[in-house]
C-alpha positions in Angstrom: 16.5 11.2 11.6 15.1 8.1 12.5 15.4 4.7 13.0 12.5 1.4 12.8 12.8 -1.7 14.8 10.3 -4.4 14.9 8.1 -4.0 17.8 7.9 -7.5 18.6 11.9 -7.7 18.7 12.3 -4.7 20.9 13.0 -4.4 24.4 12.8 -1.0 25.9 14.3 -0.8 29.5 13.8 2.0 31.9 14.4 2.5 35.5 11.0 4.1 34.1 7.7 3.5 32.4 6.5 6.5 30.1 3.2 6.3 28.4 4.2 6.5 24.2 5.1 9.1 22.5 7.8 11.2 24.6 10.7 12.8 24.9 13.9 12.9 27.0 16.6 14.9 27.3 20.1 13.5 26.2 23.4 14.8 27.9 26.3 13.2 26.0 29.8 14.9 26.7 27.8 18.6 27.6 25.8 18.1 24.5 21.8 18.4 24.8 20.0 16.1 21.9 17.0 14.8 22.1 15.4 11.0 21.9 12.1 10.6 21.0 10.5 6.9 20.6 7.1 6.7 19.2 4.6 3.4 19.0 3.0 2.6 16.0 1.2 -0.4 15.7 3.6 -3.4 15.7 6.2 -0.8 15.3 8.6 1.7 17.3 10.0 4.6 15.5 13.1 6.0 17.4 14.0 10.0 17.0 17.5 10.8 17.8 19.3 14.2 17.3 22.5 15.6 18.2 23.0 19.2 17.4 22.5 20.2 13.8 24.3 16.9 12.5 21.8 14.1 13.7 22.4 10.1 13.9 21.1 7.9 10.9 19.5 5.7 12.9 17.2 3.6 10.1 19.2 0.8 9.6 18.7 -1.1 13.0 15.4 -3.0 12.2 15.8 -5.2 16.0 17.4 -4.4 18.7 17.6 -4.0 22.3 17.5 -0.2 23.6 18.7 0.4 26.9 18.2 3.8 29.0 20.0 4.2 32.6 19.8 7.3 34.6 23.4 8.5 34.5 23.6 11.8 36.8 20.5 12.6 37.0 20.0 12.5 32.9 18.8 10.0 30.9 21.6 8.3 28.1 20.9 6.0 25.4 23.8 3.3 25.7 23.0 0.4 23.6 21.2 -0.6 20.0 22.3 -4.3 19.5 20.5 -7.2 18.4 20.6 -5.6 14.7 23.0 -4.8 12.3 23.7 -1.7 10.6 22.7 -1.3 6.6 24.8 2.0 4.8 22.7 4.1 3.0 23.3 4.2 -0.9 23.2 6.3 -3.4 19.5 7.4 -4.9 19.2 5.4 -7.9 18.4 6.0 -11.1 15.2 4.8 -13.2 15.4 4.8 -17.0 11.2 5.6 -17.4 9.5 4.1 -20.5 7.8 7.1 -20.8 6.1 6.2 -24.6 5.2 2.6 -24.6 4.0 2.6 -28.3 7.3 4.3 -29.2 9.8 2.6 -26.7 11.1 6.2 -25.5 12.7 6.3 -22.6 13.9 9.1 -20.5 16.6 8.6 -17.5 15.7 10.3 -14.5 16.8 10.1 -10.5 14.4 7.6 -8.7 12.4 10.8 -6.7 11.6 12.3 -9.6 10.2 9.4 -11.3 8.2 8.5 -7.6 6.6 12.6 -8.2 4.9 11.2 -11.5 3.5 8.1 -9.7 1.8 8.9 -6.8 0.3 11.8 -9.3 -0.8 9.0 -11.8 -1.8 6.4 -9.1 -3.5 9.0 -6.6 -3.6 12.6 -8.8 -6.8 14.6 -7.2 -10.3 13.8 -6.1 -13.2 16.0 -7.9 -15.2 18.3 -6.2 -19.3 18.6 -6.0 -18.4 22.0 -8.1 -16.8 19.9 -10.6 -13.2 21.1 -9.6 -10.1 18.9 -8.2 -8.3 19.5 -5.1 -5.8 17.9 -3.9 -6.0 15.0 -1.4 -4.2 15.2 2.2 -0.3 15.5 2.2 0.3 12.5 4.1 -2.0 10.5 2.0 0.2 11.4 -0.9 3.6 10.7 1.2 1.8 7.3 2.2 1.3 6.5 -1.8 5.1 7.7 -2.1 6.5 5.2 0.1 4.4 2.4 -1.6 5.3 3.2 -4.9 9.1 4.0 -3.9 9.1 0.5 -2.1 7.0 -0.8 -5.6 9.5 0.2 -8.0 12.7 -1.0 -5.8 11.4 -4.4 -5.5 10.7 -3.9 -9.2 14.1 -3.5 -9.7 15.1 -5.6 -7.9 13.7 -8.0 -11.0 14.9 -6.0 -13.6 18.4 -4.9 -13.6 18.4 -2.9 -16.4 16.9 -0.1 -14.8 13.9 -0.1 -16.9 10.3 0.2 -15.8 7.0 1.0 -18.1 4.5 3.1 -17.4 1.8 0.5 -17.8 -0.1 -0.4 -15.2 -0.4 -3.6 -16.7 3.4 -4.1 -16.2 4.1 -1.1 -13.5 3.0 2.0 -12.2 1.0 4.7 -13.4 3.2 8.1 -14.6 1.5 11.1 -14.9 4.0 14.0 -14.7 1.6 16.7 -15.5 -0.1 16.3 -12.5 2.3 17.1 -10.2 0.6 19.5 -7.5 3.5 21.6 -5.2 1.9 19.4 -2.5 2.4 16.3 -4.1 6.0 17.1 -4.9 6.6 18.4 -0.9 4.7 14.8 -0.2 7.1 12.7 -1.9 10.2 15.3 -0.7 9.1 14.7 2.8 9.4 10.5 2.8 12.1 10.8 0.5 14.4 7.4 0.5 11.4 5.6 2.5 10.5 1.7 1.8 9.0 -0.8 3.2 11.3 -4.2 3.6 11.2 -7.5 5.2 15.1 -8.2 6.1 16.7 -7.1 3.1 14.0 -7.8 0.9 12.0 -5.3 -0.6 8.0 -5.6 -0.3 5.8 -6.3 -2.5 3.3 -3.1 -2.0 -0.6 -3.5 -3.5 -2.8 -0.5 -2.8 -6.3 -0.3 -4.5 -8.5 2.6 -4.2 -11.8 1.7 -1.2 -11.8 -1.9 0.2 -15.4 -1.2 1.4 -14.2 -1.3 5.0 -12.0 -4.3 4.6 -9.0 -5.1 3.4 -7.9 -8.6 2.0 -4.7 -10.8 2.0 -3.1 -11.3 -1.9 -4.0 -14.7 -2.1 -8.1 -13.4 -1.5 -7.9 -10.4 -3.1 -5.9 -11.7 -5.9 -5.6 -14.9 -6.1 -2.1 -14.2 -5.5 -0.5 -18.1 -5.2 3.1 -17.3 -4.9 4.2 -17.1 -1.0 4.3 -14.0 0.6 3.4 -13.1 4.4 3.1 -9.3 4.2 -0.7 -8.6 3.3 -3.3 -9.0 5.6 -7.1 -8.1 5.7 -7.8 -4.8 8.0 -11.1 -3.7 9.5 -11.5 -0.1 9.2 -14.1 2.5 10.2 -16.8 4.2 8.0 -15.4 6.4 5.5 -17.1 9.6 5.4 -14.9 11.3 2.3 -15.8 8.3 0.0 -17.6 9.1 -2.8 -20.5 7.5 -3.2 -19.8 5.4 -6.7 -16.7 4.1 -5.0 -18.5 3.2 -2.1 -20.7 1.1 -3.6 -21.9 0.0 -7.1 -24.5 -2.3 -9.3 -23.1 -3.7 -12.3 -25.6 -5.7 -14.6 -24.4 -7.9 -17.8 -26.5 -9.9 -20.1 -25.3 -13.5 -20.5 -24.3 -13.7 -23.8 -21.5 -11.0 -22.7 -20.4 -13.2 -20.3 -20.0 -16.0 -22.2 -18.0 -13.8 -24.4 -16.1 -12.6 -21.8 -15.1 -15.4 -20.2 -14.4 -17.7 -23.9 -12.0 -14.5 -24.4 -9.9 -15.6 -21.3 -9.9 -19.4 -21.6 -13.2 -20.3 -20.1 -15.4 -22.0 -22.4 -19.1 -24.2 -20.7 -21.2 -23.4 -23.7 -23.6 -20.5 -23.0 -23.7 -19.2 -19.5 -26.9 -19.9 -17.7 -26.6 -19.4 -14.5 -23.7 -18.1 -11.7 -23.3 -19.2 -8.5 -21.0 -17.9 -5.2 -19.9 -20.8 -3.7 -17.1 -19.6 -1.7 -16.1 -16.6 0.3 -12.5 -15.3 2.1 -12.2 -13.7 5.7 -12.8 -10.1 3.9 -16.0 -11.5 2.6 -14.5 -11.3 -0.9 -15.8 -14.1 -3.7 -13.0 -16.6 -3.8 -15.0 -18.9 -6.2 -17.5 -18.4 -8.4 -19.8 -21.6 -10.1 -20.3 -21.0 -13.8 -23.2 -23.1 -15.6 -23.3 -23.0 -19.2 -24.6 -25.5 -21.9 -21.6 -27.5 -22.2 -21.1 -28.1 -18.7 -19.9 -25.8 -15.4 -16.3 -24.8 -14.0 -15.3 -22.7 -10.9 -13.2 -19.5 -11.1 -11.4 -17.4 -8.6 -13.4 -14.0 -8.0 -10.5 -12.2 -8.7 -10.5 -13.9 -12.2 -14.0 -13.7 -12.9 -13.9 -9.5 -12.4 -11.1 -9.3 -14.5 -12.7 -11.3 -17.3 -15.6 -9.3 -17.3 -14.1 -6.0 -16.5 -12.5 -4.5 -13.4 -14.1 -1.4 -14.0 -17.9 -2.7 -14.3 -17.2 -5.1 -11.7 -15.3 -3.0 -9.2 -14.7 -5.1 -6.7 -15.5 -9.4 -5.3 -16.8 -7.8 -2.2 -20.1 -8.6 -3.2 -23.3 -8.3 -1.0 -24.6 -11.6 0.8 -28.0 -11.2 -1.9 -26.3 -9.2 -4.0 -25.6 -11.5 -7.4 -29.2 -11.9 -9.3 -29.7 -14.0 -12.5 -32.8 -12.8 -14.1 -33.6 -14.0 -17.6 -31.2 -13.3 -19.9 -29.1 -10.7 -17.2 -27.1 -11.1 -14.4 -26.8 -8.3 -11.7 -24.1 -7.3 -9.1 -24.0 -5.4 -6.3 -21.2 -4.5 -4.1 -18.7 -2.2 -2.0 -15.5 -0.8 -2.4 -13.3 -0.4 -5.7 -10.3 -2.1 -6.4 -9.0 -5.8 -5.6 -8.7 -4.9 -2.0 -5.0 -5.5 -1.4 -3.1 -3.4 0.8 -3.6 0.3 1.4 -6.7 1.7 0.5 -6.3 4.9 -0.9 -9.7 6.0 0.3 -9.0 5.0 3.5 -5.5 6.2 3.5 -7.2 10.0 2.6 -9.3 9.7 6.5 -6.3 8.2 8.0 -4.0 11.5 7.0 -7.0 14.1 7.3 -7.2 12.3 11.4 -3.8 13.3 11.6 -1.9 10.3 11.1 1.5 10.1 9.7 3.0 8.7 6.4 4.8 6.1 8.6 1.4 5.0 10.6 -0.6 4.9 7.3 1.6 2.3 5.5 1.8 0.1 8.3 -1.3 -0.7 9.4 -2.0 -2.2 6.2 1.2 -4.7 6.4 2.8 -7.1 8.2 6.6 -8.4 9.4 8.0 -5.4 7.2 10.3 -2.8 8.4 10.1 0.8 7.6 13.8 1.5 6.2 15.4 4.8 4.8 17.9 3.5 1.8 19.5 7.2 1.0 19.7 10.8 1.9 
């Protein structure tokens, strides 16, 4: 079992210094058990066993550990500074699983997390035209977002009820489940991401084109939140290439449809502008000209007026929006709104060997990794 403590709150003092990860023998009353603490970024995950029956240990999110040398052994003697938070029962979700209908179905919380990650991350196709499935950690990754996801939804909604729009939720896909996908979720099982006792708010999207973007970029997300934040990251060799990037081209007259449809009325478009850009490089504002006049709009707006699937992403090139005539052409990186984990990025992460744990958090801030039941 394990426990999660802010990094930035914890003090680790040993007569000592070991280099992270390790291990060290525990003697407590003849007993051997074993203490391993292991650094993530921001974070320290501390291991602790004793005999079969183990130590729940998730609940301390700061606190100062101390470690003497007590004949010749090392003991674990303090975890203060934090307070402990009981484990409860796994919930239950009632699943809206026919949204034209309004049937439900009841069902334990893990189950319902099995048909989520497979609707929200399912399997990637093959050059032969097959699917596989994608890394097990990169599903257990999606499991603790989604788990954390549908808590905080809950949270909201204390009926218990939760659709299976994407509009209004998650994705559900039951049929997909893969035996890996099912040992994924089994293997994080309980797992969330908090701030205090709040649960987080957990945006993934599926390639941020090497960066990631805060909520309020990426979204134009305006309520407070400090959990998001944008993320360099490494060339991404598994991409595949249309997610990677992508040309979208429009005449104008389907813009100016598009855009009276949600609200935004100049007359006929006749010309688009980028006037303004966030730390990721996203389009935060974009000028629109028309007949009757010109208004601004958020990038995250504008892409989902004119389609987030045509559009893929505002991480537009720096020369990479062209009005020509009657047409206006796009081109870009990445797929999705660029909000928390990348999916795409999450697959590399977890085929470089990183954990679950190390995938979630390095696309986060000031959140705790908690485990809320057994």
């Amino acid at each position: 079992m394990f426990g999660e403590y802010d990094g930035r709150k914890t003090l680790i003092s040993t007569f000592f210094l070991f280099p992270p990860p390790f291990m060290f023998p525990l003697f407590i009353g003849g007993i051997t058990s074993k203490v391993a603490v292991k650094h993530y970024p921001g974070r320290v995950f501390v291991y602790l066993g004793f005999g079969k029956r183990g130590v729940d240990m998730h609940s301390c999110r700061s606190a100062t550990v101390v470690m003497i040398i007590l004949t010749a052994s090392l003991s674990l003697v303090g975890c203060g500074l934090g307070r402990r938070t009981a484990l409860i029962d796994e919930p239950e979700v009632t699943v809206v699983v026919n949204t034209e209908t309004g049937e439900t179905r009841t069902m334990p919380i893990e189950e319902y997390i099995k048909g989520v990650v497979a609707g929200e991350m399912g399997r990637s196709p093959t050059a032969e035209g097959q699917e596989q499935d994608w890394p097990e950690n990169a599903y257990a990754a999606q499991a603790i977002l989604a788990r954390s996801f549908t808590m905080e939804y809950l949270s909201r909604h204390p009926d218990g009820h939760i659709s299976t729009d994407v509009e209004e939720a998650q994705a559900y896909k039951p049929e997909n489940i893969t035996p890996i996908i099912s040992k994924a979720v089994d293997k994080t099982r309980g797992e969330v991401l908090m701030d205090k006792d709040t649960y987080v708010t957990t945006w993934f999207h599926s390639y941020s084109g090497g960066r990631t973007a805060t909520a309020a970029e990426g979204l134009n997300y305006t309520k407070p939140e400090n959990h998001t934040v944008s993320v360099e990251l490494p060339a991404n060799e598994y991409v595949p290439e249309d997610k990677k990037r992508w040309t979208a081209t429009f005449s104008l007259d389907e813009i100016t449809k598009s855009l009276a449809d949600h609200g935004v009325n100049v007359g006929q478009v006749k010309d688009i502008r980028i006037n303004q850009r966030g730390p990721s490089g996203r389009v935060t504002e974009f000028i629109i000209i028309g007949t009757d006049g010109q208004t601004s709009m958020h990038g995250a707006d504008f892409r989902l007026a004119v389609g987030v699937e045509r559009m893929m992403s505002t991480l537009v090139d720096q020369d990479g929006l062209t009005v020509d005539g009657q047409t206006v052409t796009f081109r870009g990186m990445g797929f999705g709104h660029g909000v928390g984990m990348s999916q795409w990025d999450a697959y590399k992460m977890a085929k470089e060997g990183r954990s679950p744990e190390e995938i979630v958090t390095h696309f986060f801030r000031n959140v705790s990794l908690q485990k809320r039941w057994k």
